[in-house]
C-alpha positions in Angstrom: -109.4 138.2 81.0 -107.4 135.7 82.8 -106.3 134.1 79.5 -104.5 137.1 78.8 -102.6 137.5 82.3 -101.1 133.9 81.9 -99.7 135.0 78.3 -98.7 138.1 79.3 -96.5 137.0 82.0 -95.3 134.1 79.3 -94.0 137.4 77.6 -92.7 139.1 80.4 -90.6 136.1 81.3 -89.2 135.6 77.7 -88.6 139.3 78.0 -86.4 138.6 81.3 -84.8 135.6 79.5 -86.3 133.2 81.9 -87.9 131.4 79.5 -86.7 128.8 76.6 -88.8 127.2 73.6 -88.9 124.4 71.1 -88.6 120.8 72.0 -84.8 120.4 72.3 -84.2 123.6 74.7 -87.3 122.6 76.9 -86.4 118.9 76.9 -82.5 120.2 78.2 -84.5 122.4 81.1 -86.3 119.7 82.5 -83.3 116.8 82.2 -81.3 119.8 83.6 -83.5 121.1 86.8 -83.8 124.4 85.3 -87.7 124.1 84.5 -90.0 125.3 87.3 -93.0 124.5 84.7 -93.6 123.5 81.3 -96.4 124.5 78.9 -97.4 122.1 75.9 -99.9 123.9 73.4 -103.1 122.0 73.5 -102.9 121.5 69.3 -99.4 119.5 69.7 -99.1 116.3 68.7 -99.9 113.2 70.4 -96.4 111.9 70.7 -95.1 115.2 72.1 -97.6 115.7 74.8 -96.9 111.8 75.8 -93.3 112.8 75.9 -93.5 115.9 78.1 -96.2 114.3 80.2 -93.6 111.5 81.0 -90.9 113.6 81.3 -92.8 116.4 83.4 -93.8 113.2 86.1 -90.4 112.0 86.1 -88.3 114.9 86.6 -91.4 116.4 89.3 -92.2 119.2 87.1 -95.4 121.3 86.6 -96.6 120.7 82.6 -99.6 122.5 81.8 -101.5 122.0 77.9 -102.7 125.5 77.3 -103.8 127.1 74.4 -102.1 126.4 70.8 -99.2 126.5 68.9 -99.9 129.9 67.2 -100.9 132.0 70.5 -97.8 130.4 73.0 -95.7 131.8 70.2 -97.4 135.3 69.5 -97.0 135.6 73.3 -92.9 134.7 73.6 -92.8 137.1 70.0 -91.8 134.2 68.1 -93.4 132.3 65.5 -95.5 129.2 66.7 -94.3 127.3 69.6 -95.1 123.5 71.1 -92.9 123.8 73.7 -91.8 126.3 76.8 -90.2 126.0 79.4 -90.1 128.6 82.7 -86.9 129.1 84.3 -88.0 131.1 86.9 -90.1 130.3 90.2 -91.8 133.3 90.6 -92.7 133.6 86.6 -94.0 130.2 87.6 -96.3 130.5 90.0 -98.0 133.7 88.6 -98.3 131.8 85.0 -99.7 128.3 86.9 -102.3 131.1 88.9 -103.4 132.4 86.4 -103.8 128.9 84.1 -105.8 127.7 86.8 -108.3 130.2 87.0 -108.8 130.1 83.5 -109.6 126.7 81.1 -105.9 125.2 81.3 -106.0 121.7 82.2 -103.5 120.3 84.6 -101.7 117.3 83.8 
């Protein structure tokens, strides 16, 4: 299941350390240039996926709303996340692929 493939490389990269979570780490990444995507769980609030959304366009970075809070979280082996951002380009790429081809909605 393509689902799967996009969290499992979310683990892989939090396993590689390419990856940071919760709104004040992603929010640094992205105001940084560190973020080559973002990913905003689907069940956030309103407020927070206006925030990202505005600060994805801004800053010319990917932002994806995928899945929920619970699941992002199980896959980084943390409790639930809102937030993450991917530090690497080629963890990137594969995670945005694999969104694509399955019921992520771009922003």
């Amino acid at each position: 299941m393509k689902a799967d493939k996009a969290l499992s490389l979310i683990g892989l990269a939090t396993k590689a350390g390419r990856t940071v979570s919760g709104e004040f780490s992603t929010e640094k990444a992205v105001k940084d240039g560190r973020a080559s995507l973002v990913v905003v769980a689907g069940n956030a609030s309103e407020n927070t996926k206006k925030k990202f959304r505005n600060m994805c366009e801004f800053y010319g970075v990917p932002i994806y709303f995928y899945k929920d809070k619970d699941t992002l979280g199980n896959a980084m082996g943390k409790e639930f996340r809102a937030s993450l951002a991917v530090l690497d380009e080629g963890f990137a790429n594969g995670i945005r692929k694999a969104m694509e081809t399955d019921d992520g909605t771009i922003a």
